[in-house]
TORPANU-378096 format. One record per residue (C-alpha): y, z, x; residue number from 0. Coordinates in Angstrom, 2 decimals. Layout:
<pts>
[[Y, Z, X], NUM];
...
</pts>
This chain:
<pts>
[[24.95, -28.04, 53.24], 0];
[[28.19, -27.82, 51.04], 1];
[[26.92, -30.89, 49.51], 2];
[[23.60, -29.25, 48.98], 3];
[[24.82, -26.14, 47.24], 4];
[[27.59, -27.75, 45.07], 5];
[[24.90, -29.83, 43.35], 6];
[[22.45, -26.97, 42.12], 7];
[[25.23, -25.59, 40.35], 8];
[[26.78, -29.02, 38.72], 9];
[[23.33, -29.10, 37.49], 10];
[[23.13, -25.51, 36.05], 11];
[[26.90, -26.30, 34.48], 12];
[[25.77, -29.44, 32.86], 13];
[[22.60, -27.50, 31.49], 14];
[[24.59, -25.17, 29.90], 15];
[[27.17, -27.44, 28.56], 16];
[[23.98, -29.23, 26.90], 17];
[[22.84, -26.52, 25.72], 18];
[[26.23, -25.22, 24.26], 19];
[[26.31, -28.88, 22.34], 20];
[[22.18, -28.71, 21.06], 21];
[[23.57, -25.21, 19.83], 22];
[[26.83, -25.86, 18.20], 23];
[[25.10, -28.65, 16.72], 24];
[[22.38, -26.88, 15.10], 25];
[[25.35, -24.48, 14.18], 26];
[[27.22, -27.32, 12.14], 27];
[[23.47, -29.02, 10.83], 28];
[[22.56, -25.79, 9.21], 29];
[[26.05, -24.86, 8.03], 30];
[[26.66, -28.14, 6.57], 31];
[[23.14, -27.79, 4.69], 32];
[[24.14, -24.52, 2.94], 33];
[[27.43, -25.52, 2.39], 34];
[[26.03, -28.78, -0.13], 35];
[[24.38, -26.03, -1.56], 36];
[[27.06, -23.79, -2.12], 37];
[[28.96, -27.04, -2.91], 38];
[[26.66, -27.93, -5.76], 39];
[[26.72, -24.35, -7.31], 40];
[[30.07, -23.91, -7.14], 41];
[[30.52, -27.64, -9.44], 42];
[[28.24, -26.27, -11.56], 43];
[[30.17, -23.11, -11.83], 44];
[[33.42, -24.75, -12.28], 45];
[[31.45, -26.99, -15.11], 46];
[[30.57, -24.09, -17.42], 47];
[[33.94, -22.32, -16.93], 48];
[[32.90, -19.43, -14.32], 49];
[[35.73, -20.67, -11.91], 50];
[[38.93, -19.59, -13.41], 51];
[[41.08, -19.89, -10.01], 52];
[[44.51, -20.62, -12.48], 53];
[[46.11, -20.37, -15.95], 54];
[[45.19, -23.64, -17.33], 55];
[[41.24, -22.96, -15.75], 56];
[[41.13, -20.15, -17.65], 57];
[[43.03, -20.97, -20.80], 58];
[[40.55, -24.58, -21.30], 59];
[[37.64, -22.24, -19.71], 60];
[[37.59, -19.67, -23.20], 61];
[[39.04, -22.41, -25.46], 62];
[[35.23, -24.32, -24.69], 63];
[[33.43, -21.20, -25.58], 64];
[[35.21, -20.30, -28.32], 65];
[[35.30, -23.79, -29.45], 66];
[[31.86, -24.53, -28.42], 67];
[[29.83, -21.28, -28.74], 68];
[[30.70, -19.23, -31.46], 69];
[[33.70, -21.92, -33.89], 70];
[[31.37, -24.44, -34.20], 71];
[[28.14, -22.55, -35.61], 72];
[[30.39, -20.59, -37.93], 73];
[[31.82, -23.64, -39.36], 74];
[[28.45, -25.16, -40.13], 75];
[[27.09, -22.09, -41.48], 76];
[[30.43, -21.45, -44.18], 77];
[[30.26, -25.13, -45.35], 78];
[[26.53, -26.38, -45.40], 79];
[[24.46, -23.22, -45.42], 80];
[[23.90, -21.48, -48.77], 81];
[[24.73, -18.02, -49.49], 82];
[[21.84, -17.13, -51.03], 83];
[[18.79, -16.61, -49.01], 84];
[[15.45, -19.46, -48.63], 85];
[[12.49, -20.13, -47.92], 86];
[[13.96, -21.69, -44.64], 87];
[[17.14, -20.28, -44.04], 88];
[[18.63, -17.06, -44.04], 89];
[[22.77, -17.18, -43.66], 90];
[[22.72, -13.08, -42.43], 91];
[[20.31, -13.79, -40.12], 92];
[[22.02, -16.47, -38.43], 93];
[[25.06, -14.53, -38.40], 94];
[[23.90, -11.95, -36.62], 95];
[[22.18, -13.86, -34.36], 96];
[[25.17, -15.63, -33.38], 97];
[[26.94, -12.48, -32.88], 98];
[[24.91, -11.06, -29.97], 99];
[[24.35, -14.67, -28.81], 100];
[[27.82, -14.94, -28.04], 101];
[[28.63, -11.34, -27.29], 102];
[[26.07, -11.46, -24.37], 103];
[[27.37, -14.73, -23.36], 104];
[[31.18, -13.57, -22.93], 105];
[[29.92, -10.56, -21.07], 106];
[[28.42, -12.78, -18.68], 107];
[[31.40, -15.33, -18.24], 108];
[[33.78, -12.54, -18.08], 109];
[[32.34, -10.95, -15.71], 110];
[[31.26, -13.19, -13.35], 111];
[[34.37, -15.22, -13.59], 112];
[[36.26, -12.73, -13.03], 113];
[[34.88, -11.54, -9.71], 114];
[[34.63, -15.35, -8.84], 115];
[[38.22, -15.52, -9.11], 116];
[[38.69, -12.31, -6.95], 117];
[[36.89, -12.99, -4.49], 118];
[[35.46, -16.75, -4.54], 119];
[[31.83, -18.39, -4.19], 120];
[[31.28, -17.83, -0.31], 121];
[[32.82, -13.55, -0.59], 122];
[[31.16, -13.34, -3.95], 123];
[[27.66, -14.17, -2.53], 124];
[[28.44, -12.50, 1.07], 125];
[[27.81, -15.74, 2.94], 126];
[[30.89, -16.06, 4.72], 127];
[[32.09, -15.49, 8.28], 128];
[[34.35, -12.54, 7.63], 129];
[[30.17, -10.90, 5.98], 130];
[[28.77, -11.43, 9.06], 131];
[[27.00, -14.68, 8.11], 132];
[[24.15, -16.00, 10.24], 133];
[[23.80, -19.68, 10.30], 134];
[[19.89, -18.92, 11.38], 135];
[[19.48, -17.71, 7.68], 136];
[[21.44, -20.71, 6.30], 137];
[[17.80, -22.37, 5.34], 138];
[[16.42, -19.39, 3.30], 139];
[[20.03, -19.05, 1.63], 140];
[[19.79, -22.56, 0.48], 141];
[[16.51, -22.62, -0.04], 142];
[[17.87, -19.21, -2.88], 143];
[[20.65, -21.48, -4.25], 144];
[[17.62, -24.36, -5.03], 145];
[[15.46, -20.75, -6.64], 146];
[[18.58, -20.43, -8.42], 147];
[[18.44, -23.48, -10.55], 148];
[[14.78, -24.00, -10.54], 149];
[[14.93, -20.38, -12.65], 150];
[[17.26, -21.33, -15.10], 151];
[[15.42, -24.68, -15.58], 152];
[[12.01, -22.85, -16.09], 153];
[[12.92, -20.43, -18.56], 154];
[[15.58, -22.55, -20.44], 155];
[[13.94, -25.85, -20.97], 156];
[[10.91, -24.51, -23.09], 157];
[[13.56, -22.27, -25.34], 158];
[[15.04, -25.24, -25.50], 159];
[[12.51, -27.01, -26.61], 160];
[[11.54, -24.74, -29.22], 161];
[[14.73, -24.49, -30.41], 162];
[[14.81, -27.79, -31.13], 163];
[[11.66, -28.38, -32.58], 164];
[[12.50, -25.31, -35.14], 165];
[[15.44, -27.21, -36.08], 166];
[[13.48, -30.33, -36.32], 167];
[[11.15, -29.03, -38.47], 168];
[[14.20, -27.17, -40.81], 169];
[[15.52, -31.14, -40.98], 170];
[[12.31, -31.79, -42.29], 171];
[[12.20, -29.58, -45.31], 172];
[[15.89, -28.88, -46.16], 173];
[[18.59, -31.44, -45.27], 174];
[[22.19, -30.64, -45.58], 175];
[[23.50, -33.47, -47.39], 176];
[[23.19, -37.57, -46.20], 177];
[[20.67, -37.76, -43.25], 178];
[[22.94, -38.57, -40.32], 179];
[[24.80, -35.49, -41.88], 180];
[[21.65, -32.93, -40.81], 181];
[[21.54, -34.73, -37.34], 182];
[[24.71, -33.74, -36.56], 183];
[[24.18, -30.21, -38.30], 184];
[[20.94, -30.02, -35.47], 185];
[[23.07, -31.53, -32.62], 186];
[[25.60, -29.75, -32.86], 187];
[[23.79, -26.36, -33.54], 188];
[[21.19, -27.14, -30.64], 189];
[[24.65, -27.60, -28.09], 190];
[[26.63, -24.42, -29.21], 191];
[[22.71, -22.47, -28.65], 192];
[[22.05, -23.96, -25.12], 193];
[[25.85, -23.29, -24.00], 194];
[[25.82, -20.02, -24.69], 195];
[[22.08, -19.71, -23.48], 196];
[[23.39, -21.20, -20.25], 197];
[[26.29, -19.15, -19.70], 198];
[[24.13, -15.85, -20.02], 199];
[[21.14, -17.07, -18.02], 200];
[[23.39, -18.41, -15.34], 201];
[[25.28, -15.00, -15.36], 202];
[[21.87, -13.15, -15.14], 203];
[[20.44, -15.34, -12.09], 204];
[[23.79, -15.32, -10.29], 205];
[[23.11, -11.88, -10.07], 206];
[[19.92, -12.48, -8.96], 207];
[[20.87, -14.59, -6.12], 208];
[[23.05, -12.39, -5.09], 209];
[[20.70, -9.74, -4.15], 210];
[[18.09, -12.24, -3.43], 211];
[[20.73, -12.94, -0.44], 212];
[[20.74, -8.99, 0.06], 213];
[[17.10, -8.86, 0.37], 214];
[[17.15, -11.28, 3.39], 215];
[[19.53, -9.58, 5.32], 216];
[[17.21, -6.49, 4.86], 217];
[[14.21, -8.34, 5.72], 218];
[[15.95, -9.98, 8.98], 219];
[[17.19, -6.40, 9.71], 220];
[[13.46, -4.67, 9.91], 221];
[[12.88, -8.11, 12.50], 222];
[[15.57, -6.46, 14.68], 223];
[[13.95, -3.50, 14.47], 224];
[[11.34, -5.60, 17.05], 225];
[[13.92, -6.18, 19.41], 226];
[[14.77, -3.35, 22.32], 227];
[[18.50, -2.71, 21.46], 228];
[[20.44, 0.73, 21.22], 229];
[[20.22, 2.89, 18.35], 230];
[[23.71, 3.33, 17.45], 231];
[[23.68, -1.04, 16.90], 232];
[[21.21, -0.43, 13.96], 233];
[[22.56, 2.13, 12.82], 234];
[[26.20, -0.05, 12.40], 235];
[[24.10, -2.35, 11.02], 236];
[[22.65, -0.46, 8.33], 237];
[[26.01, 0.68, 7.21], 238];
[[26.98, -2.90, 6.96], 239];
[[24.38, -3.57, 4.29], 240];
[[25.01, -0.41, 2.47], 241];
[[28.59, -1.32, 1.89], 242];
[[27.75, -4.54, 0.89], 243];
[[25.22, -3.04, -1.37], 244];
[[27.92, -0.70, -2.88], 245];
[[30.36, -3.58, -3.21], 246];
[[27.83, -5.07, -5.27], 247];
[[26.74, -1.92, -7.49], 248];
[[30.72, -1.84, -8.08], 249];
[[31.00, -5.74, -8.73], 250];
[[27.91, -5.90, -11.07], 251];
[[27.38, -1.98, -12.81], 252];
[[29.69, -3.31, -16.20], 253];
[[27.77, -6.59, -16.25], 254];
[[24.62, -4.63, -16.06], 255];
[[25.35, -1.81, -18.32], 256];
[[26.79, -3.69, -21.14], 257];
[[24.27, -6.52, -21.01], 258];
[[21.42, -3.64, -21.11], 259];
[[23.23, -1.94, -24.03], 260];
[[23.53, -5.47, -26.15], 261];
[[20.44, -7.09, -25.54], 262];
[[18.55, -3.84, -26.42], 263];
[[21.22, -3.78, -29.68], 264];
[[20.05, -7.22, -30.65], 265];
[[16.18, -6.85, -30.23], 266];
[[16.15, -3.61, -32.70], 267];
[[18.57, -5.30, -34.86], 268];
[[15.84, -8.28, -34.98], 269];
[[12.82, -5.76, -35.24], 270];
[[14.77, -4.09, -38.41], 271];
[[15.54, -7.13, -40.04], 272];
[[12.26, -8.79, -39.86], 273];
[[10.47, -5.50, -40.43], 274];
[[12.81, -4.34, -43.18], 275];
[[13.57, -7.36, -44.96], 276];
[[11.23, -7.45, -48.39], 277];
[[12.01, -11.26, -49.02], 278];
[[10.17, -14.14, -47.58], 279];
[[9.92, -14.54, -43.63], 280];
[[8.41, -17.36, -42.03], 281];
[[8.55, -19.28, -38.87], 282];
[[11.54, -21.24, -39.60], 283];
[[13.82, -19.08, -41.32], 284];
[[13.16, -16.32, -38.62], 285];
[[12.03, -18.31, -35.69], 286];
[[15.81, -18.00, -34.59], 287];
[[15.03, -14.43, -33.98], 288];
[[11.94, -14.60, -31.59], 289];
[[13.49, -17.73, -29.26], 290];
[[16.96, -15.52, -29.02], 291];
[[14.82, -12.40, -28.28], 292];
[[13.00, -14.22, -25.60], 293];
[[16.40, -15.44, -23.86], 294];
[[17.60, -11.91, -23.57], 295];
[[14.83, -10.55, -22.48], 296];
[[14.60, -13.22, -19.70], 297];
[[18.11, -12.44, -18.57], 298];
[[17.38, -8.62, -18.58], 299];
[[13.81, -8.85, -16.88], 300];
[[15.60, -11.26, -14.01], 301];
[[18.18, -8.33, -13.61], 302];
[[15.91, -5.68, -13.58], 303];
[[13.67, -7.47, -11.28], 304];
[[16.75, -8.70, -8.83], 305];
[[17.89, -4.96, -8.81], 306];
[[14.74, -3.28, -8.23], 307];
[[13.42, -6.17, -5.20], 308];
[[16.79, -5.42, -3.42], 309];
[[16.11, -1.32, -3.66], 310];
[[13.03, -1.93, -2.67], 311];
[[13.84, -3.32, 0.47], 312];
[[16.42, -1.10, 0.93], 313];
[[14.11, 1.59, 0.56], 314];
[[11.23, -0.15, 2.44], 315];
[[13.60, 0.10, 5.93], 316];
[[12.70, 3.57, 5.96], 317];
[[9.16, 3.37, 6.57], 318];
[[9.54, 0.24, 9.22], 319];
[[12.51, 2.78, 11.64], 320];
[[9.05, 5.02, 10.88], 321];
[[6.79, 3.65, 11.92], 322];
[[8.96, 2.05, 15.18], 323];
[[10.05, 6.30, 16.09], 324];
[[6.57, 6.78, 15.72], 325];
[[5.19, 3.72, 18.51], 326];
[[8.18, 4.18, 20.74], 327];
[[7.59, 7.77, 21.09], 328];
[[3.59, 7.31, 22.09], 329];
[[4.31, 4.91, 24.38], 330];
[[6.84, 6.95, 26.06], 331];
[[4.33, 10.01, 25.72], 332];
[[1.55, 7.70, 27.55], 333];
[[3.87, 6.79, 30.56], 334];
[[5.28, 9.75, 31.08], 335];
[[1.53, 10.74, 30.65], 336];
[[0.43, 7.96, 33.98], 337];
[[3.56, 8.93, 35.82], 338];
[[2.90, 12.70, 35.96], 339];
[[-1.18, 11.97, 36.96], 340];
[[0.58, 9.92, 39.95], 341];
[[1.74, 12.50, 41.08], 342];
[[-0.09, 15.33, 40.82], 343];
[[-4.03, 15.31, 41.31], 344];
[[-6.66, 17.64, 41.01], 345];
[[-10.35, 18.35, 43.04], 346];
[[-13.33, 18.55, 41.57], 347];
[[-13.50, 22.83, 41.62], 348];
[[-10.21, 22.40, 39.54], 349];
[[-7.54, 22.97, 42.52], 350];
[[-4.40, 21.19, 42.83], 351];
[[-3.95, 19.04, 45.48], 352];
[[-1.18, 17.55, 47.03], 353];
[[0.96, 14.88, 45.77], 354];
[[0.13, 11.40, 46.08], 355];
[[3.57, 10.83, 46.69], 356];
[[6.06, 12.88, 48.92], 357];
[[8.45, 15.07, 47.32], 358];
[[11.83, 15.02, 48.27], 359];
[[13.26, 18.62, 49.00], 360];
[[15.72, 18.57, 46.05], 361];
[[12.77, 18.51, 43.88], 362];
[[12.17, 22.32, 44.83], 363];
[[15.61, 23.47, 44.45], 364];
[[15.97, 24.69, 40.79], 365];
[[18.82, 26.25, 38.73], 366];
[[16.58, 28.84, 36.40], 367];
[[18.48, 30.01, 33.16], 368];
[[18.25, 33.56, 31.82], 369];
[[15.32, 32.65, 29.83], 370];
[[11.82, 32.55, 31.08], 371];
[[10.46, 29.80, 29.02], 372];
[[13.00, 27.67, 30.76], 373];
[[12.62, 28.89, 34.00], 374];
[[9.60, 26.35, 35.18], 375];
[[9.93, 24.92, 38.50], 376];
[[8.12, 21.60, 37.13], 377];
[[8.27, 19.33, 33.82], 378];
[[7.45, 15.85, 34.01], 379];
[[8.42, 15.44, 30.48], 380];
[[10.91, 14.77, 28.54], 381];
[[13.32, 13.71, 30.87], 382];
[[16.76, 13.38, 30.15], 383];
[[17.25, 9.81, 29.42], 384];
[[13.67, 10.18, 27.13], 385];
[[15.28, 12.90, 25.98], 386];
[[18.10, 11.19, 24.74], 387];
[[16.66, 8.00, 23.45], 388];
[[13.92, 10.29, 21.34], 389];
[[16.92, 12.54, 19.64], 390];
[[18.92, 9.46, 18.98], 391];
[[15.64, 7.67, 17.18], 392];
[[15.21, 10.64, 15.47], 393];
[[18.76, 10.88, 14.20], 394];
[[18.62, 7.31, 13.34], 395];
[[15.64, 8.05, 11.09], 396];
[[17.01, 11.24, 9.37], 397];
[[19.99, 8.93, 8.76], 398];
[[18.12, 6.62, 7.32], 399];
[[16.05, 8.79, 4.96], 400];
[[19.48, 10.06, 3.78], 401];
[[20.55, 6.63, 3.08], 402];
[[17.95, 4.42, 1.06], 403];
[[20.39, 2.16, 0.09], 404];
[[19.99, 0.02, -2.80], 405];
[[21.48, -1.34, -6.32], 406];
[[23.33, 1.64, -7.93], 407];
[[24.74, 2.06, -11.66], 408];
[[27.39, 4.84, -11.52], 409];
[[25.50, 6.64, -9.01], 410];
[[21.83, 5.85, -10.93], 411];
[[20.00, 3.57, -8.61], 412];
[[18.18, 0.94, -10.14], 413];
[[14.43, 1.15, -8.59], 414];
[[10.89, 1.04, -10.36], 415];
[[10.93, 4.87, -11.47], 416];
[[13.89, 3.99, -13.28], 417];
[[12.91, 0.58, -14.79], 418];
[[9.70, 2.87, -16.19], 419];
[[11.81, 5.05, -18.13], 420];
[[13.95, 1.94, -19.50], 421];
[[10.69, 0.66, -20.49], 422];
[[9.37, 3.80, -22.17], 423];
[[12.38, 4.69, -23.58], 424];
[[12.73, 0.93, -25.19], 425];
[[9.31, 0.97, -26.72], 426];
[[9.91, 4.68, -27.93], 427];
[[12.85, 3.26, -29.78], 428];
[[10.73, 0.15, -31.35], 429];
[[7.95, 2.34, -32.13], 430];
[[10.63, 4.61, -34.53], 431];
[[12.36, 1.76, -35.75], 432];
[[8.47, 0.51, -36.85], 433];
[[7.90, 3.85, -38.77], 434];
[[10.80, 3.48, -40.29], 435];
[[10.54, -0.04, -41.82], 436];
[[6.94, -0.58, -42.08], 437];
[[5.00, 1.80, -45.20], 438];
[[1.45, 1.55, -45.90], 439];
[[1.11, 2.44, -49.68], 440];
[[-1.41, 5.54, -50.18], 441];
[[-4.45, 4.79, -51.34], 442];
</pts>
């Protein structure tokens, strides 16, 4: 019998133990899948200079953009472009093109590198241990870090490309010098635009996929809004996201404010120059204008988009602690409901009848209070523990509704009420700056 007994439970220990190893080892499967990911972003980080972890990192890290993005263009345009203005190309316009180019782009690297060197990759993003990181959410996070370079593929490549093929067709008509002289003019010209095109972009959806990460953790949380556990372990949970959320408001508001303020800048300086200028514009000479404008506006429409998806969700939690008061309260209602019919029943001429079930005496003794409404000798419902679980649902959703949560900008939070009035605001602006520059004569 000892024998007989000892064995069921060498069997249950060895089950468990298995089942300790099948977990630990999807543990270390999924973490070492996000962390090849996280691997590979951080290389590519550290190759465009957004990892400045020492003096030397930092020092070679602005000595390539300076070099790269903004001493090299200026050198080609003093020595091989003419002062005077062509039929394909215009030295102020390049000029200031170059200036918000590169003004956007060390926004972005100074930014982002310096909360990268604050905080590192794994704190930056909020997928470390010390953030509550869930290895079953490992596959959507690296499934956001393979989003993140699919997006700046998609929208770079084709700039790209017709950057190039403006500059191609510039070679064509108007060569600086020898031949191999030109190619290097368009090499070197076509590098300098996609650095500094990379280093916004990446800025722009690095911000991105960090709320992107956000919005998971708020869709995950609604999930455990399925699952019967106490209100006060949601509600520590919410306030987990929200700081989060504010550490990223504080973390990105600059970034955001200063890359709203330039890119809009740069678009009404383009609208005034091509609108206002009386000499000849064509596709070449002011082509520069339209692929830069489209850049920016990528970058600012993947911000604006990143910010309001993560409010939105935010926001959206609301409705779903709603909507699970709301069921969890009728279903209480309808066996509370069942339980008082059980017990009391009634005749067909409408006279109460005794109890199906025997009362115990201490159901009749009663302690009445001073007021009558309270004085009733019996209420099925609410009892106290109903009671109690209703108020704290309900105090869990007025929490809630005082809490949206969200992407915030010095207290502004970034939703789609606010991106409306950017919008209408930004196409006011154009629409003046149009009046301005463009005159029909009078007939």
């Amino acid at each position: 019998m000892a024998f007989s007994d000892q064995q069921p439970e060498a069997t249950s220990s060895s089950s468990q133990a298995r089942l300790l190893e099948i977990r630990e080892e999807e543990e270390h499967c999924y973490d070492t899948h996000v962390s090849k990911s996280l691997n590979r972003l951080e290389t590519f980080l550290k190759i465009f200079g957004f990892c400045q972890n020492s003096i030397f990192t930092i020092l070679l890290s602005w000595l390539c953009f300076l070099l790269i993005a903004v001493a090299l263009p200026l050198f080609i345009f003093h020595f091989f472009y003419s002062s005077t203005p062509s039929m394909y190309e215009i030295k102020s316009f390049e000029l200031e093109i170059l200036a918000f180019q590169s003004l956007v782009a060390a926004i972005s690297l100074l930014c982002i590198s310096h909360n990268l060197r604050k905080y590192g990759v794994r704190k930056f993003l909020f997928v470390d241990r010390s953030h509550g990181h869930c290895t079953q959410l490992d596959s959507e996070y690296a499934k956001k870090i393979n989003d993140f370079f699919y997006l700046l593929a998609v929208w770079l490549l084709p700039c790209l490309l017709v950057k190039a093929a403006r500059e191609g067709t510039r070679l064509v008509y108007m060569r600086h010098g020898p031949l191999w002289q030109s190619i290097v003019i368009l090499i070197s010209l076509t590098i300098s635009w996609t650095y500094s095109s990379v280093i916004f972009l990446s800025g722009c959806t690095l911000f991105s996929l960090v709320c992107n990460f956000q919005v998971i953790r708020f869709e995950n949380y609604c999930k455990l809004l399925e699952k019967d556990l106490d209100v006060s372990v949601y509600i520590e949970e919410h306030i987990r996201l929200t700081h989060y959320m504010s550490k990223i408001s504080h973390r990105f508001r600059i970034f955001f404010v200063f890359e709203l303020l330039v890119v809009t800048a740069s678009l009404f300086v383009a609208l005034v120059e091509t609108t206002g200028n009386h000499g000849l514009i064509n596709i070449i000479n002011g082509a520069d204008f339209g692929v830069t404008a489209i850049v920016e506006l990528v970058g600012l429409v993947i911000c604006l988009h990143a910010a309001t998806r993560v409010s939105h969700r935010a926001q959206g939690v609301v409705s779903v602690a709603t909507r699970w008061h709301s069921m969890a309260t009728c279903a209480s209602n309808e066996t509370s409901s069942s339980a008082a019919a059980s017990q009391v029943q009634i005749s067909g001429n409408g006279d109460i009848l005794e109890p199906s079930v025997p009362l115990s005496s201490d159901f009749f003794h009663h302690t009445y209070s001073e007021s009558d409404l309270e004085a009733v000798d019996y209420v099925p419902f609410p009892t106290n523990t109903a009671l109690s679980t209703y108020q704290k649902r309900q105090a869990f959703v007025m929490y809630l509704m005082a809490n949206p949560g969200g992407f915030t900008v010095f207290g502004w939070r970034i939703d789609r009420a606010l991106v409306n009035t950017i919008f209408f605001l930004e196409v006011s602006l154009a629409m003046f700056v149009l009046g301005k520059t463009i005159t029909f004569p009078s007939l």
